[in-house]
C-alpha positions as CSV (number, residue, x, y, z in Angstrom):
1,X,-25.6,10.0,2.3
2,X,-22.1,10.5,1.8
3,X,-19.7,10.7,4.8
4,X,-17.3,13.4,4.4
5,X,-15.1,15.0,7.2
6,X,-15.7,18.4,7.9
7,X,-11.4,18.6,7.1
8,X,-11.5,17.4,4.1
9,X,-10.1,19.6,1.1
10,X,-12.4,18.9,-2.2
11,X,-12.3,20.9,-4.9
12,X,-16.0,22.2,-6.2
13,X,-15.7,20.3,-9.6
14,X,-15.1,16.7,-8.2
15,X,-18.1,14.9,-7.9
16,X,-18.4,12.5,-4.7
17,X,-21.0,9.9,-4.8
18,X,-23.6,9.1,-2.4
19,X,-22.0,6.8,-0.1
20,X,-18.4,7.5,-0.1
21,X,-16.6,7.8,2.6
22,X,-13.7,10.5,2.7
23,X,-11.3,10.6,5.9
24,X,-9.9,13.8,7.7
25,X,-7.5,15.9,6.1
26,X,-8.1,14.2,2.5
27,X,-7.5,16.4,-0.3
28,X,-9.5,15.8,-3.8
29,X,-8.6,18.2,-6.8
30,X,-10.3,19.4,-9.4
31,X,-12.2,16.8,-11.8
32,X,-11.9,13.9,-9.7
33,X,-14.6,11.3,-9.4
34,X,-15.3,9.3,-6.4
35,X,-17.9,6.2,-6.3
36,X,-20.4,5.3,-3.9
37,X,-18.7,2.6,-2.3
38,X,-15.0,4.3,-2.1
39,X,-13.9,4.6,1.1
40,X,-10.8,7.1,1.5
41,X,-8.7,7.0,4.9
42,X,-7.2,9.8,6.7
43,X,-5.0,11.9,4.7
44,X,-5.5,10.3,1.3
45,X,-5.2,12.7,-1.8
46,X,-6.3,12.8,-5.3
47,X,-4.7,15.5,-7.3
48,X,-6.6,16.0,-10.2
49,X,-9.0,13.8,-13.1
50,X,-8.9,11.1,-10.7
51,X,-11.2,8.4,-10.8
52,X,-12.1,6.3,-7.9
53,X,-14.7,3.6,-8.3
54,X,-16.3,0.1,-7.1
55,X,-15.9,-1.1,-3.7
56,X,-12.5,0.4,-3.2
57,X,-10.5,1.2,0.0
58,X,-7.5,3.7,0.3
59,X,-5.3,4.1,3.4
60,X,-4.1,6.1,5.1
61,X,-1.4,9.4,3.7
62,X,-1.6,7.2,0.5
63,X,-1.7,9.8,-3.1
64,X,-2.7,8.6,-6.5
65,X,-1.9,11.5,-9.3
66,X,-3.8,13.2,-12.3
67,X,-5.7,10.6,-15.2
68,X,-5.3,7.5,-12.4
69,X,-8.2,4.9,-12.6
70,X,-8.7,3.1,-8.9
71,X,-11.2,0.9,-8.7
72,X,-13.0,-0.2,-11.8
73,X,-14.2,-3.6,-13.0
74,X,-11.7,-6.4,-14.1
75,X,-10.6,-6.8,-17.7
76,X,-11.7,-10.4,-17.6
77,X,-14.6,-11.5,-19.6
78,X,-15.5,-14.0,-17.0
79,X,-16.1,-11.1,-14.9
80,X,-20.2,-11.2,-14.6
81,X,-20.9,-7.9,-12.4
82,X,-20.2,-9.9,-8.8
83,X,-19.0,-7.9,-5.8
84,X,-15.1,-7.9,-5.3
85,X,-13.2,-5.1,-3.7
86,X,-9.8,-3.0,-4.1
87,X,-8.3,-2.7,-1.1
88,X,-5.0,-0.4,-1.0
89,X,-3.1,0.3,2.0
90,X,-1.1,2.8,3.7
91,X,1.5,5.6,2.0
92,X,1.4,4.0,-1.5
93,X,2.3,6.8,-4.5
94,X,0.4,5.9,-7.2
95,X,1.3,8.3,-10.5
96,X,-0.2,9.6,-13.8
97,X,-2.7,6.6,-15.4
98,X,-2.4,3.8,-13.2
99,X,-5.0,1.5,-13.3
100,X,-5.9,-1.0,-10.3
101,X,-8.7,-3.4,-10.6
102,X,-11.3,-5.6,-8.1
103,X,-11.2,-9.0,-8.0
104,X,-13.2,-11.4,-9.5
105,X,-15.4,-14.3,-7.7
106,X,-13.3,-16.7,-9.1
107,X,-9.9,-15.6,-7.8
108,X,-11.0,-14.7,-4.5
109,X,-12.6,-11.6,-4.7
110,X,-9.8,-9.1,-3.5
111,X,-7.5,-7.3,-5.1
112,X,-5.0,-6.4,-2.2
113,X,-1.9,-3.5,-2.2
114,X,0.1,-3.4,0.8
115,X,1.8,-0.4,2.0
116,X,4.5,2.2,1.2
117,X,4.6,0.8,-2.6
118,X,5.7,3.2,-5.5
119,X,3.3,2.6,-8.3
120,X,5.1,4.6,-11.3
121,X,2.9,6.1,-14.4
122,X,1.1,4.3,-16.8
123,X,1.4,0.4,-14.5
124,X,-1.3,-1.6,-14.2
125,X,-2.7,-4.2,-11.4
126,X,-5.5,-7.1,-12.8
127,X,-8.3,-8.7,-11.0
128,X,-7.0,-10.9,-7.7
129,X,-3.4,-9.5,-7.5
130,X,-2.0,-9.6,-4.0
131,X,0.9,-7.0,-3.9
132,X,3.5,-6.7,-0.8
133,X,4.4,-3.7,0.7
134,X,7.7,-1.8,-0.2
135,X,7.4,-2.7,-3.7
136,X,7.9,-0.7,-6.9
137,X,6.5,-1.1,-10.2
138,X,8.4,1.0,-12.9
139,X,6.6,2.6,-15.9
140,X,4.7,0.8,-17.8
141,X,4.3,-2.5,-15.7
142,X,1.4,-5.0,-16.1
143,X,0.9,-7.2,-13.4
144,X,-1.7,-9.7,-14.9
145,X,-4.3,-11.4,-12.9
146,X,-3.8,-13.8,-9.9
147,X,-0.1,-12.5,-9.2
148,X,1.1,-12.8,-5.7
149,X,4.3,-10.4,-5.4
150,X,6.1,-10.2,-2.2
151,X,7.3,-7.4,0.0
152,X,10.4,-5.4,-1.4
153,X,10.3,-6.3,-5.1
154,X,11.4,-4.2,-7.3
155,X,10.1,-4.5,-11.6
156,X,12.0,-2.7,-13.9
157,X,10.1,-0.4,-16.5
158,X,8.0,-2.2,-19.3
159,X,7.9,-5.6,-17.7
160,X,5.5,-8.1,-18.1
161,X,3.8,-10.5,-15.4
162,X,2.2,-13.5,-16.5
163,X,-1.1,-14.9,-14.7
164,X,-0.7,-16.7,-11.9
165,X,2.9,-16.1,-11.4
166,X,4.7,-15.6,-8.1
167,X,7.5,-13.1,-7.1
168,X,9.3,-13.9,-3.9
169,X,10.7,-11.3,-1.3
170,X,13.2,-8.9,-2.1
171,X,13.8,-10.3,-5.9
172,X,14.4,-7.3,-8.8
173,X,13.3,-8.2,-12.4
174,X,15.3,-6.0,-14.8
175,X,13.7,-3.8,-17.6
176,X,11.5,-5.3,-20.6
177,X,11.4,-8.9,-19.2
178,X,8.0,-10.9,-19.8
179,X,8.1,-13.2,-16.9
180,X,6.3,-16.5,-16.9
181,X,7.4,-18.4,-14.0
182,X,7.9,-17.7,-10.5
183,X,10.9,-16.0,-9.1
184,X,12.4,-17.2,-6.3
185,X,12.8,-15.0,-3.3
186,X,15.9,-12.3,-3.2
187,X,17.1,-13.0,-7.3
188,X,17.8,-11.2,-10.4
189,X,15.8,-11.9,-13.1
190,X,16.4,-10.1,-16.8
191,X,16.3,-10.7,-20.3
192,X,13.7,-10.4,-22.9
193,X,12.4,-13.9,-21.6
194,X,13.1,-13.4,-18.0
195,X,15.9,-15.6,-17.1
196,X,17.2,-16.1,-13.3
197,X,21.0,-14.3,-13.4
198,X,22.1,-15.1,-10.0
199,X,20.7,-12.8,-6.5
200,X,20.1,-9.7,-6.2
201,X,23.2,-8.6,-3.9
202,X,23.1,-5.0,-4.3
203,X,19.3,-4.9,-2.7
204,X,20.5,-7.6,0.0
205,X,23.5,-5.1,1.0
206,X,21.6,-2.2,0.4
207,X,19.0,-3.5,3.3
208,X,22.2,-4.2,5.7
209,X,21.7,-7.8,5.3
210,X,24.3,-9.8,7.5
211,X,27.2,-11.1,5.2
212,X,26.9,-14.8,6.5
213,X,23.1,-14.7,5.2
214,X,24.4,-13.6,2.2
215,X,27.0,-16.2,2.3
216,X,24.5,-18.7,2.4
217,X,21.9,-18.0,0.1
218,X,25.0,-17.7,-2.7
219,X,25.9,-21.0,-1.7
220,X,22.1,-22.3,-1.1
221,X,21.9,-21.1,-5.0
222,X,25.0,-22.9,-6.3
223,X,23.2,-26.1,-4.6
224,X,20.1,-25.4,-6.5
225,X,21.8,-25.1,-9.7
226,X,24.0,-27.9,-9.4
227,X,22.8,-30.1,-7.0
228,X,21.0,-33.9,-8.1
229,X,17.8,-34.4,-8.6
230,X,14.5,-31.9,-9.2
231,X,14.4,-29.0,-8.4
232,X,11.8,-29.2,-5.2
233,X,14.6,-32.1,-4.1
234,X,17.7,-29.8,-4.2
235,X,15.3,-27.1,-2.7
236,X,14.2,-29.7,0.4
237,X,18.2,-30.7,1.2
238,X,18.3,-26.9,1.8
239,X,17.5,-27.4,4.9
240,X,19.8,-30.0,6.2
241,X,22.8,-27.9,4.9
242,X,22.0,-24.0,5.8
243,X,20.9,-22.4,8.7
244,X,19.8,-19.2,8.0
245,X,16.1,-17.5,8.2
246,X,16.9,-16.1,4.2
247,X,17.7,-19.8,3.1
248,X,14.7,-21.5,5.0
249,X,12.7,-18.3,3.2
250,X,13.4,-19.2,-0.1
251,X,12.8,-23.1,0.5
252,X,9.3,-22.4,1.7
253,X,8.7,-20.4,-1.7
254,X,9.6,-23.3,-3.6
255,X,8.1,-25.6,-1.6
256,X,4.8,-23.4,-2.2
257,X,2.1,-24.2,-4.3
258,X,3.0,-23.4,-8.0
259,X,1.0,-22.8,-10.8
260,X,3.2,-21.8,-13.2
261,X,6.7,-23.2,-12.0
262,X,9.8,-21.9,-11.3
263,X,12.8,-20.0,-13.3
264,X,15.4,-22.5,-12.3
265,X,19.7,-21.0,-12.2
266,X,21.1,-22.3,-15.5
């Protein structure tokens, strides 16, 4: 039997599934479908041809817009029908025909979104992809499978992300880059091929970063582009030189487990 809160707003030609679970105050337009293992938290809206599916959670005030698909099974063919969940969190907008995905059994069974992201039309999240909070995808995104992207990163519009790959905190990846190696925390990445162009200083000053952090991490940057040896060695002296959290942040990120390396400052 499906638990739905006596508050909750659903329009007579949605369908809700046996089993779903739909929180006070929701609000669930025309045409929407919801599965029998959805579970949507306080507040959450669907505004219309919405479909909601799998073992999916929503939180709280989050709304997903017309032609969305939340919740269906991973575009992987090694995919065999296992359980794996969606689970979304708090005040994420999610516009026209995004598509989110579970996870598979192989990458850990979760797909995760963190709160107050901006999910703009047409992006799509694979199977396993662990998404920060405060981050926006711009039209036309694909995250790919196995991505871990950090809290306050910003992709520009019609950007690709290759399996596997790692965003760090607070980077920005311009428009139309394919990205295949992980970006370190707080930098500017662009081009057709995705090449690291230096920090990303207008976010940094935007979020009242002090100027001595900055300071550092444009000298910490210099180091990693000039300095001797490999890169995890010019990343490890970081240490003994700076002392900033922002600094000792992006040395843990490279210091990380990597599958797909790094895009290193030319």
């Amino acid at each position: 039997m499906s638990m739905i809160d006596p508050s909750a707003k659903i329009h007579p030609s949605s369908v809700i599934e046996e089993g779903a679970v739909i929180g006070a105050g929701c609000e669930i337009g025309p045409f929407c479908l919801v599965g029998p293992k959805v579970r949507l938290s306080d507040r959450v809206t669907l505004k219309s041809h919405v479909v909601v599916t799998g073992d999916t959670e929503i939180g709280e005030d989050t709304t997903v817009f017309q032609f969305a698909s939340i919740g269906e099974i991973p575009q992987d063919l090694k995919f065999k029908g296992e359980e794996t969940k969606l689970v979304i969190g708090k005040r994420n907008r999610i516009r026209e025909y995004v598509t989110m995905n579970t996870g598979t059994e192989g990458g850990g069974g979760v797909t995760r979104v963190g709160d107050d992201g901006l999910f703009m039309s047409s992006c799509h999240v694979a199977h396993d992809a662990q998404i920060g909070d405060r981050v926006i995808l711009v039209n036309s995104v694909a995250v790919a499978g196995h991505c871990h992207i950090e809290d306050d990163v910003i992709i520009g519009g019609l950007s690709g992300i290759h399996q596997w790959v790692r965003i760090g905190q607070g980077a920005i990846v311009g428009a139309l880059s394919m990205v295949t190696s992980d970006v370190l925390p707080h930098a500017l990445v662009q081009g057709p091929r995705a090449e690291l162009d230096g920090l990303n200083l207008v976010g940094l000053k935007r979020k009242g970063v002090d100027r001595d952090d900055i300071n550092q991490l444009r000298a910490a940057f210099q180091m990693l582009k000039q300095g001797e040896g490999s890169f995890k060695d010019r990343a490890q002296r970081l240490t003994e030189d700076f002392d900033s959290d922002y600094v000792a942040r992006m040395v843990a990120f490279v210091m990380g487990e990597s599958d797909r390396g790094f895009l290193t400052p030319k």
